[in-house]
PDB file of N, CA, C and O in Angstrom, chain B, residues numbered from 101:
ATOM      1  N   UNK B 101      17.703 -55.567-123.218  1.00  0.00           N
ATOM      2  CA  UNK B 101      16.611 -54.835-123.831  1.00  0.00           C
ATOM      3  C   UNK B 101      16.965 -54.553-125.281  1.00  0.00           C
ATOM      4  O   UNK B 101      18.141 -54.233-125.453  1.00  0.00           O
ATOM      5  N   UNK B 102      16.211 -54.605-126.334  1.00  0.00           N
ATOM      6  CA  UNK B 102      16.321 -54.268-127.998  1.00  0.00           C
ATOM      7  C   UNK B 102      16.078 -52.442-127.932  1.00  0.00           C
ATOM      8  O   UNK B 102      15.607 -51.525-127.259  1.00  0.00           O
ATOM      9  N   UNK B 103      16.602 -52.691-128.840  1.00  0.00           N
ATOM     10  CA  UNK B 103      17.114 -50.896-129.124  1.00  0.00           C
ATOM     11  C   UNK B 103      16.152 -50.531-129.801  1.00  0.00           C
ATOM     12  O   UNK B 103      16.068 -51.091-130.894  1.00  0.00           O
ATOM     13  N   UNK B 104      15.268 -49.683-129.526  1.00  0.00           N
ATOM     14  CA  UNK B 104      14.264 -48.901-129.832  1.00  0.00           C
ATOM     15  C   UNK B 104      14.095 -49.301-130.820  1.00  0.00           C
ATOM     16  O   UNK B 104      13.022 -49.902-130.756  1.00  0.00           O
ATOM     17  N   UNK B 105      14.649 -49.397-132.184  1.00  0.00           N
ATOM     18  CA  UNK B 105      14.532 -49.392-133.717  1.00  0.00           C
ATOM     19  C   UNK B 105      14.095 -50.352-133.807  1.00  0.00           C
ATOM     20  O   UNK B 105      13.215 -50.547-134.646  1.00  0.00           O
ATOM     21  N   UNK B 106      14.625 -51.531-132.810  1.00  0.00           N
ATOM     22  CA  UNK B 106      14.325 -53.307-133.293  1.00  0.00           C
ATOM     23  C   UNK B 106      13.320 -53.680-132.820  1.00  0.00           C
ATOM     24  O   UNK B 106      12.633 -54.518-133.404  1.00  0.00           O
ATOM     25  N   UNK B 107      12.893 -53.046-131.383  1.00  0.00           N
ATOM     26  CA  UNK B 107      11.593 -53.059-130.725  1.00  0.00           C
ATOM     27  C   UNK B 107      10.758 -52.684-131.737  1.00  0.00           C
ATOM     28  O   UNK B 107      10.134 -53.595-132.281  1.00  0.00           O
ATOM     29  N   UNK B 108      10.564 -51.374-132.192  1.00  0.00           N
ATOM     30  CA  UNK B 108       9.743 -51.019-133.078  1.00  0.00           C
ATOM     31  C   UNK B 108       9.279 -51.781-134.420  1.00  0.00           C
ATOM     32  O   UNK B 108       8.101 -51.763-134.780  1.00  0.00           O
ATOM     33  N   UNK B 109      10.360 -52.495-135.181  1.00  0.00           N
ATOM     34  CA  UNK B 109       9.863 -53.401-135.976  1.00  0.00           C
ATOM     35  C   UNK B 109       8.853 -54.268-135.466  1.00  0.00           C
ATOM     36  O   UNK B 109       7.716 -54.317-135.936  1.00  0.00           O
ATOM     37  N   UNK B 110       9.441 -55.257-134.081  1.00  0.00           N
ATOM     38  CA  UNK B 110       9.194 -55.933-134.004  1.00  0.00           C
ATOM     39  C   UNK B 110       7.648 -55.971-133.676  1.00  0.00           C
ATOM     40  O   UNK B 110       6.832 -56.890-133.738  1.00  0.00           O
ATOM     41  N   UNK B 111       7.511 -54.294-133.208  1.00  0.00           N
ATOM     42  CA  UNK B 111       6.139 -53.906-132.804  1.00  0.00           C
ATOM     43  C   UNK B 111       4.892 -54.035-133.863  1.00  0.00           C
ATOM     44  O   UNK B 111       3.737 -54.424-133.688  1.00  0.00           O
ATOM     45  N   UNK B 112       5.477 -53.625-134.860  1.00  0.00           N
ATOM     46  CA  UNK B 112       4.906 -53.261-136.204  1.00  0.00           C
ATOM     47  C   UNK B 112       4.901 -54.720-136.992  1.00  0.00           C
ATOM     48  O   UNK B 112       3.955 -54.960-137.742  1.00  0.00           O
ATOM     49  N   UNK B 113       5.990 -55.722-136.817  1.00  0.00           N
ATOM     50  CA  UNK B 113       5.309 -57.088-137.437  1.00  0.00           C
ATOM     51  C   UNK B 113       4.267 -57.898-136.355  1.00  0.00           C
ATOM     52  O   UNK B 113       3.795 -58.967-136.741  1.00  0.00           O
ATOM     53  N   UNK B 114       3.979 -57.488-135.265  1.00  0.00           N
ATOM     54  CA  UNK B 114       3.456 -58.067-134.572  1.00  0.00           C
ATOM     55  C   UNK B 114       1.689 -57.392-134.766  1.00  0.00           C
ATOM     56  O   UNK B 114       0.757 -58.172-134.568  1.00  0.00           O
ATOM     57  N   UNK B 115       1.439 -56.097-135.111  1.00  0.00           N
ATOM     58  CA  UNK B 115       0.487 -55.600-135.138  1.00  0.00           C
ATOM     59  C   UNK B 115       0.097 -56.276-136.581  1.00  0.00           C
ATOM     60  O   UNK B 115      -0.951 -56.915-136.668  1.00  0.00           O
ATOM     61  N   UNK B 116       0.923 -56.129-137.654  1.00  0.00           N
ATOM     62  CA  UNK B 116       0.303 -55.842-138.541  1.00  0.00           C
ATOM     63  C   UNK B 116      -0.288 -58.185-138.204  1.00  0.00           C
ATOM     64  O   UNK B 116      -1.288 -58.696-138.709  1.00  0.00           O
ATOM     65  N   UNK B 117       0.193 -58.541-137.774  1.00  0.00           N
ATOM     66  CA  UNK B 117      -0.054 -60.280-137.683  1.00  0.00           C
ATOM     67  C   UNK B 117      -1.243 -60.238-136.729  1.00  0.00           C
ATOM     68  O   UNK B 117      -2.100 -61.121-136.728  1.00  0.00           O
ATOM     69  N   UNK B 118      -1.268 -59.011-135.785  1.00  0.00           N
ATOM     70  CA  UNK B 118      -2.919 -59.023-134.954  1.00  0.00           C
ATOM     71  C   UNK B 118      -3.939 -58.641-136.638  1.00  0.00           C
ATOM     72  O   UNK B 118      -4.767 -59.421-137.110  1.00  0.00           O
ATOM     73  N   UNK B 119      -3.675 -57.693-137.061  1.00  0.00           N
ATOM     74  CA  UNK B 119      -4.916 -56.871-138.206  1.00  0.00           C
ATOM     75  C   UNK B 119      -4.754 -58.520-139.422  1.00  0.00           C
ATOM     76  O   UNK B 119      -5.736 -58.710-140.140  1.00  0.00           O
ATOM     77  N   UNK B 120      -3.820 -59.326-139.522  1.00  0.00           N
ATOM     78  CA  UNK B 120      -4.375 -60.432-140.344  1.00  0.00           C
ATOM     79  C   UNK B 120      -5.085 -61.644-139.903  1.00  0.00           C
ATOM     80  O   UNK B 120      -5.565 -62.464-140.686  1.00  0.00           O
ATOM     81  N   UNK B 121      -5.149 -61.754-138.199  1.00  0.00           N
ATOM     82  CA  UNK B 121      -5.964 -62.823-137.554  1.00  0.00           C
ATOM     83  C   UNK B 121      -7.423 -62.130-137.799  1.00  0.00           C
ATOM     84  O   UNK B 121      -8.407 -62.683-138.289  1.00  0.00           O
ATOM     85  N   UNK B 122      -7.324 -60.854-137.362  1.00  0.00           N
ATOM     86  CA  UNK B 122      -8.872 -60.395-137.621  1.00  0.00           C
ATOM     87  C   UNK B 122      -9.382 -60.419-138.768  1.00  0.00           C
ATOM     88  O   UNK B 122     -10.584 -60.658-138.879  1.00  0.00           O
ATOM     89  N   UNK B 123      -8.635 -60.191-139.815  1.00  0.00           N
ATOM     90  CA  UNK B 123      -8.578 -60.049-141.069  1.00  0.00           C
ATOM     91  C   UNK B 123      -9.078 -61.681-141.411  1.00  0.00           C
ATOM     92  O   UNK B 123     -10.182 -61.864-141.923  1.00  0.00           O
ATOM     93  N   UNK B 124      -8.453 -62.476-141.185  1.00  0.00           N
ATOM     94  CA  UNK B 124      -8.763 -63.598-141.389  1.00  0.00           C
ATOM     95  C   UNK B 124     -10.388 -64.437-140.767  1.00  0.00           C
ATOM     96  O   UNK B 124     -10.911 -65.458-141.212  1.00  0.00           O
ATOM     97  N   UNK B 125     -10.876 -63.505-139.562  1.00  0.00           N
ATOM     98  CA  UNK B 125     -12.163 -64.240-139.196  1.00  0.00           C
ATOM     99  C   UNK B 125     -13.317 -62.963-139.216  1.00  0.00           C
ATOM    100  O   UNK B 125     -14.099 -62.507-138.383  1.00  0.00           O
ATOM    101  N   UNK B 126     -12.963 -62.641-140.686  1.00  0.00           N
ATOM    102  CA  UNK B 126     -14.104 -61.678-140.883  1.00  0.00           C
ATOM    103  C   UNK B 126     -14.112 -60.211-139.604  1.00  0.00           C
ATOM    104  O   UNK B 126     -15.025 -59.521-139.150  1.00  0.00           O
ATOM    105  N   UNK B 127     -13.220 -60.224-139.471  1.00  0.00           N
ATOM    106  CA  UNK B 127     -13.301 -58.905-138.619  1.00  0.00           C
ATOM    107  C   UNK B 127     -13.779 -59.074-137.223  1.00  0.00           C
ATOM    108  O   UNK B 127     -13.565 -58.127-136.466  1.00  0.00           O
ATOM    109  N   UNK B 128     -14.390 -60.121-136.752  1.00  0.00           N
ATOM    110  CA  UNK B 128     -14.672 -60.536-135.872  1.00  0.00           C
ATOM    111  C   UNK B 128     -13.638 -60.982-134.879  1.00  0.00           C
ATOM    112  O   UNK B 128     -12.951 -62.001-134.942  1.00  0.00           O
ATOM    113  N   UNK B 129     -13.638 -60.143-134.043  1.00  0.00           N
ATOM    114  CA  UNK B 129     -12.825 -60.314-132.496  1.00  0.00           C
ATOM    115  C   UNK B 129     -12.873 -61.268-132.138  1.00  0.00           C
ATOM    116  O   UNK B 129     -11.870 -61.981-132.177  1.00  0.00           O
ATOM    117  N   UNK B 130     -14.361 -61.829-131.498  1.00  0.00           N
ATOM    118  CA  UNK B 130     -14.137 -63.055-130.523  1.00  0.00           C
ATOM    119  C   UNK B 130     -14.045 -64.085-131.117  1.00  0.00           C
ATOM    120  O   UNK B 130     -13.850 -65.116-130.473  1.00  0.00           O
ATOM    121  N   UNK B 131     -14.168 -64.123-132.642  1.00  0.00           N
ATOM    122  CA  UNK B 131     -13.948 -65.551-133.477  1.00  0.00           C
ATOM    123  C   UNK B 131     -12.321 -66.030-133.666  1.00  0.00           C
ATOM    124  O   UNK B 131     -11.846 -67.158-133.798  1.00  0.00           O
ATOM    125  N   UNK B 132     -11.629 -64.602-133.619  1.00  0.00           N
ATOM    126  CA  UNK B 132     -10.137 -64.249-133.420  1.00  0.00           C
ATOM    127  C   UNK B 132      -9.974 -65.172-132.199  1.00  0.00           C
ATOM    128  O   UNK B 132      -9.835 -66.395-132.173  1.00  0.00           O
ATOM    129  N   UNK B 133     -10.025 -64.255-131.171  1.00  0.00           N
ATOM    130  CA  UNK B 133      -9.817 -65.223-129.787  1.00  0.00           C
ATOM    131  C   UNK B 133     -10.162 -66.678-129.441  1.00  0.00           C
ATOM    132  O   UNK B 133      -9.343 -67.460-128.956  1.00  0.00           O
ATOM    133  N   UNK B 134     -11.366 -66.963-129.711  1.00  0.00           N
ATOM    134  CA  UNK B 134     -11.869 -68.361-130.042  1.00  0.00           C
ATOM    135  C   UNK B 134     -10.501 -69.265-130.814  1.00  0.00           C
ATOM    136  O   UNK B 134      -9.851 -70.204-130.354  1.00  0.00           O
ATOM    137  N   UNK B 135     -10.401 -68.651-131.974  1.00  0.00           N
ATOM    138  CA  UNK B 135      -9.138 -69.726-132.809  1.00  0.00           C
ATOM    139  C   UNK B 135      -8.117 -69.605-132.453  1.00  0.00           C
ATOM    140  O   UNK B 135      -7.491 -70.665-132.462  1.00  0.00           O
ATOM    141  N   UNK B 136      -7.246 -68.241-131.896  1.00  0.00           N
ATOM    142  CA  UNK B 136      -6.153 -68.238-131.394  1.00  0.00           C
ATOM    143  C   UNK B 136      -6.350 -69.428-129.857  1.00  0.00           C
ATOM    144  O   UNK B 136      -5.490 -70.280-130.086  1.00  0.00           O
ATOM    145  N   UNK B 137      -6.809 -69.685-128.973  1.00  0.00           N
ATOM    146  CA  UNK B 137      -7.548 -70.578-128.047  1.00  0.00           C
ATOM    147  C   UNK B 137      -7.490 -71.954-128.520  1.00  0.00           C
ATOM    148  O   UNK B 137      -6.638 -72.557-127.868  1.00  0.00           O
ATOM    149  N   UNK B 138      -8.010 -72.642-129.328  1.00  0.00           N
ATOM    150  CA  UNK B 138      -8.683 -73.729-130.004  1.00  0.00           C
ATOM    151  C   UNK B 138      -6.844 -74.029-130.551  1.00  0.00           C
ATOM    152  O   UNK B 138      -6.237 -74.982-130.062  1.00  0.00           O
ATOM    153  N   UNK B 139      -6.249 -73.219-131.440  1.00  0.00           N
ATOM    154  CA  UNK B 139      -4.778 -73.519-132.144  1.00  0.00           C
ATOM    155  C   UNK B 139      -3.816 -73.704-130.711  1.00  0.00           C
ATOM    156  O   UNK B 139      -3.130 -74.695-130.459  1.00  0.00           O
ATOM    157  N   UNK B 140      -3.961 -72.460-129.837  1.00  0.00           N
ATOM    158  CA  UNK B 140      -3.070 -73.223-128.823  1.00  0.00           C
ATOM    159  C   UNK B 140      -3.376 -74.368-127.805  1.00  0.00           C
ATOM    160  O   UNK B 140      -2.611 -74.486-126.848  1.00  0.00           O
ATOM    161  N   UNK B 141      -4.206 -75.037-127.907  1.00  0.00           N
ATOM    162  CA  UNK B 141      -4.722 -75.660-127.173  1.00  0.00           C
ATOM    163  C   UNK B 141      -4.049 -77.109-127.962  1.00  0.00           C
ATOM    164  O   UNK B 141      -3.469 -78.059-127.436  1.00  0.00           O
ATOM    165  N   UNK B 142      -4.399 -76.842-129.520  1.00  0.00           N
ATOM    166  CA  UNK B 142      -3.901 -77.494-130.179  1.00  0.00           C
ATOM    167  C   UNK B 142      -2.104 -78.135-130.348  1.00  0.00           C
ATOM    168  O   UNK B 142      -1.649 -79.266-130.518  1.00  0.00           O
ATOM    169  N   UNK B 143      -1.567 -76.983-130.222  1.00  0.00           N
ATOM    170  CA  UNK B 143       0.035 -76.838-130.021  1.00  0.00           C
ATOM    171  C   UNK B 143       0.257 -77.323-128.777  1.00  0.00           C
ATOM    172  O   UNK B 143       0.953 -78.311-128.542  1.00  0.00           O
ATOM    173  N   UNK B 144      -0.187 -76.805-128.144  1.00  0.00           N
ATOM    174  CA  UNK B 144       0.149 -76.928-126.085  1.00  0.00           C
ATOM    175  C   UNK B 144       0.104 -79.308-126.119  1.00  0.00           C
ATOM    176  O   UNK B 144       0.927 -80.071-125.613  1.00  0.00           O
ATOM    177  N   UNK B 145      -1.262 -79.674-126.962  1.00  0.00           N
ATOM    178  CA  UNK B 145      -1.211 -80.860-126.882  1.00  0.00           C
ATOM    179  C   UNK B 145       0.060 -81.703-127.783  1.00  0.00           C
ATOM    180  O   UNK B 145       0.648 -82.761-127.556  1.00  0.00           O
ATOM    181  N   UNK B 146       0.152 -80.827-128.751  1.00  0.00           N
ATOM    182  CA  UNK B 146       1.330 -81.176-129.525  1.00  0.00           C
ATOM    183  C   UNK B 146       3.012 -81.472-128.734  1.00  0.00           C
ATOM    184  O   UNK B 146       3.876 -82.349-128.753  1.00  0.00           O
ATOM    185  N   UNK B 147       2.852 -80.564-128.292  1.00  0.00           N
ATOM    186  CA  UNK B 147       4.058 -80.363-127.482  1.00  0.00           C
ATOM    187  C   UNK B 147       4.286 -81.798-126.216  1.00  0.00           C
ATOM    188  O   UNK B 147       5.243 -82.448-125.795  1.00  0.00           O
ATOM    189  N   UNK B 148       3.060 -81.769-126.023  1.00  0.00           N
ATOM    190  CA  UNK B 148       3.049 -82.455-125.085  1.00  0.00           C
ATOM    191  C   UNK B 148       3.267 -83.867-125.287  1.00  0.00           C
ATOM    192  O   UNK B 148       3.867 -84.506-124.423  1.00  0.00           O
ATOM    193  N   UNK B 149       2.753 -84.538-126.561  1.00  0.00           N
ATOM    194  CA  UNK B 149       2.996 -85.629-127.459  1.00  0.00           C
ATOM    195  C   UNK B 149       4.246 -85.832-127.792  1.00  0.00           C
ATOM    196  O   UNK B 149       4.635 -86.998-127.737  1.00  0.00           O
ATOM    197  N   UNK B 150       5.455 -84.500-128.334  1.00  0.00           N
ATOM    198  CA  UNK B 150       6.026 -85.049-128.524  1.00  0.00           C
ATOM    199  C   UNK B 150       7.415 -85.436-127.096  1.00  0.00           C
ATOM    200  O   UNK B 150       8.337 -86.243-126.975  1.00  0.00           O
ATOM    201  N   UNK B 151       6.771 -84.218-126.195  1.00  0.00           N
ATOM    202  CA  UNK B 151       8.101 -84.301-124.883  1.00  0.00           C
ATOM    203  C   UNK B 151       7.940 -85.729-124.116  1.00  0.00           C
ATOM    204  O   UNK B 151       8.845 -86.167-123.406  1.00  0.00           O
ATOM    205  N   UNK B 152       6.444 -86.568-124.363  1.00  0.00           N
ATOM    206  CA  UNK B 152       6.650 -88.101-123.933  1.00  0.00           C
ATOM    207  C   UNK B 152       7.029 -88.881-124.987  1.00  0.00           C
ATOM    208  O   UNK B 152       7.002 -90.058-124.626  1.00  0.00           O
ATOM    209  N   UNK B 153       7.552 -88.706-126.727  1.00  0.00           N
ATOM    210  CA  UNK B 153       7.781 -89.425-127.543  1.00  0.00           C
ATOM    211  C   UNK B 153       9.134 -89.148-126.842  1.00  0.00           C
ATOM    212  O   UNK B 153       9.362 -90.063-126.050  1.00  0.00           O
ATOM    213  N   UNK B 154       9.924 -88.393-126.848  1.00  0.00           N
ATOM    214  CA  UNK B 154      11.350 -87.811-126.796  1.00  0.00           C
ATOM    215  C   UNK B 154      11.492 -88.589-125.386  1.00  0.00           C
ATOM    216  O   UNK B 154      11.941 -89.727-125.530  1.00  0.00           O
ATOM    217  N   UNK B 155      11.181 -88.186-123.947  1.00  0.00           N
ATOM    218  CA  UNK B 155      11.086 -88.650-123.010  1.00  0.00           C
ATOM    219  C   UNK B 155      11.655 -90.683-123.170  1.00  0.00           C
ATOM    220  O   UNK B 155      12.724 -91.140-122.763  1.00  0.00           O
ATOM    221  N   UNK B 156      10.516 -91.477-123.873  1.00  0.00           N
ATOM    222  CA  UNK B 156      10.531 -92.180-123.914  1.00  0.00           C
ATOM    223  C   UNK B 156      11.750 -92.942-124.927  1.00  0.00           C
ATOM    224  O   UNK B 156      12.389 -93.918-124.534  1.00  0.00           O
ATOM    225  N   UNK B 157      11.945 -92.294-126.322  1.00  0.00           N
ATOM    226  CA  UNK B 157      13.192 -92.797-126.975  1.00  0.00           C
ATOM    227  C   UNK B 157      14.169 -92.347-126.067  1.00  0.00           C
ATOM    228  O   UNK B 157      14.851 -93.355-125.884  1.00  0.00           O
ATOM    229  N   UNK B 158      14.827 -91.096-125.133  1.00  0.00           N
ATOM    230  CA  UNK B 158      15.666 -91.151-124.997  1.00  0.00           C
ATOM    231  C   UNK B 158      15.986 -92.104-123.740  1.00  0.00           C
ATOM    232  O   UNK B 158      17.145 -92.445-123.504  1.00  0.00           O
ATOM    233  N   UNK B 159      14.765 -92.570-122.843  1.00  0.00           N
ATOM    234  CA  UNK B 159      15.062 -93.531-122.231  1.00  0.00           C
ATOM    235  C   UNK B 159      15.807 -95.009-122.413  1.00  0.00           C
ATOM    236  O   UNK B 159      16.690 -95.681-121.881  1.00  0.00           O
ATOM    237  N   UNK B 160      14.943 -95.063-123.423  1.00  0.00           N
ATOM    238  CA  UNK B 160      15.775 -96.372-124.563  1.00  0.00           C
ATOM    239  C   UNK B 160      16.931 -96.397-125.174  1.00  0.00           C
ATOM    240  O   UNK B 160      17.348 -97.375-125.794  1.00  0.00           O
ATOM    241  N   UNK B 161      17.602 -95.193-125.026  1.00  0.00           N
ATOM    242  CA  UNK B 161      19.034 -94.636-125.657  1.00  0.00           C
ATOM    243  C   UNK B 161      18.835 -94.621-127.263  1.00  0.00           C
ATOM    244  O   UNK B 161      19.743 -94.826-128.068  1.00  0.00           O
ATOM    245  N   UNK B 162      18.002 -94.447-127.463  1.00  0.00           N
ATOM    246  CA  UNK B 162      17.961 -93.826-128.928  1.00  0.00           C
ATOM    247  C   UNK B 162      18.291 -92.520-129.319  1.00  0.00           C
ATOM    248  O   UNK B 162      18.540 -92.310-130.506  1.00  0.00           O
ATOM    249  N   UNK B 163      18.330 -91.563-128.452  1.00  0.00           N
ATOM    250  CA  UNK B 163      19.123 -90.134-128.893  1.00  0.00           C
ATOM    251  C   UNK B 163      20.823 -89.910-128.023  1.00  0.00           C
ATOM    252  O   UNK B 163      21.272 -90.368-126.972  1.00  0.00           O
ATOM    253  N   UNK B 164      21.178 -89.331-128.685  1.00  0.00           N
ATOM    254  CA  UNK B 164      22.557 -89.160-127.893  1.00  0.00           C
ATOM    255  C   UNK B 164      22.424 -87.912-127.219  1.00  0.00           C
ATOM    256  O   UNK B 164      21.557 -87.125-127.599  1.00  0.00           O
ATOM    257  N   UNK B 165      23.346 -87.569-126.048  1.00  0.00           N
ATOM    258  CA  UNK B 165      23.431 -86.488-125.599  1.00  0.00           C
ATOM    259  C   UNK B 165      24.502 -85.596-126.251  1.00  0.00           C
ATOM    260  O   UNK B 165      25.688 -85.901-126.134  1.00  0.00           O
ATOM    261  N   UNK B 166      24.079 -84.384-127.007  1.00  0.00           N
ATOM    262  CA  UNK B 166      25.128 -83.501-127.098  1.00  0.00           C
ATOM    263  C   UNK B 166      26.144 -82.894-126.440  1.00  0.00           C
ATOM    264  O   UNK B 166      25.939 -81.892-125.754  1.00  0.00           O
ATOM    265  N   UNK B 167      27.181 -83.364-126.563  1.00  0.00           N
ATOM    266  CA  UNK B 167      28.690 -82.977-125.592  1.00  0.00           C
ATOM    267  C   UNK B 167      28.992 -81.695-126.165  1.00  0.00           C
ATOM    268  O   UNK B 167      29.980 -81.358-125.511  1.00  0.00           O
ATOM    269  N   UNK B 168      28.716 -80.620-127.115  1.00  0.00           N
ATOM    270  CA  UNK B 168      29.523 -79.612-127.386  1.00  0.00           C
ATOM    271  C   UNK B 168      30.522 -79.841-128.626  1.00  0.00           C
ATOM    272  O   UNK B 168      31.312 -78.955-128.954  1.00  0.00           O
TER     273      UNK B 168
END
């Protein structure tokens, strides 16, 4: 668990990043939610693109495995 102090930052950069999404779609809530939605949907496919690029080079032995 983070120690009260660090929680609390972390509370306070996290709010003040909610008041700039709203901030950013005109104050409007559900246009907020809508894009936060639409961006991860966006990322989630990203991700997914690259774990079959990776998947697939490392099949081919194009990446090495890190020994430490």
């Amino acid at each position: 668990m983070l120690p009260s102090s660090q929680s609390d930052i972390e509370e306070d950069g996290l709010e003040a990043s909610v008041d700039q999404a709203i901030a950013a779609c005109g104050g409007d809530v559900r246009a907020t939610i809508r894009a936060l939605i639409v961006a991860n949907e966006y990322l989630e496919s990203e991700v997914g693109e690259l774990m079959k690029a990776v998947s697939h080079a490392y099949a081919r032995g194009r990446f090495q495995t890190y020994s430490g």
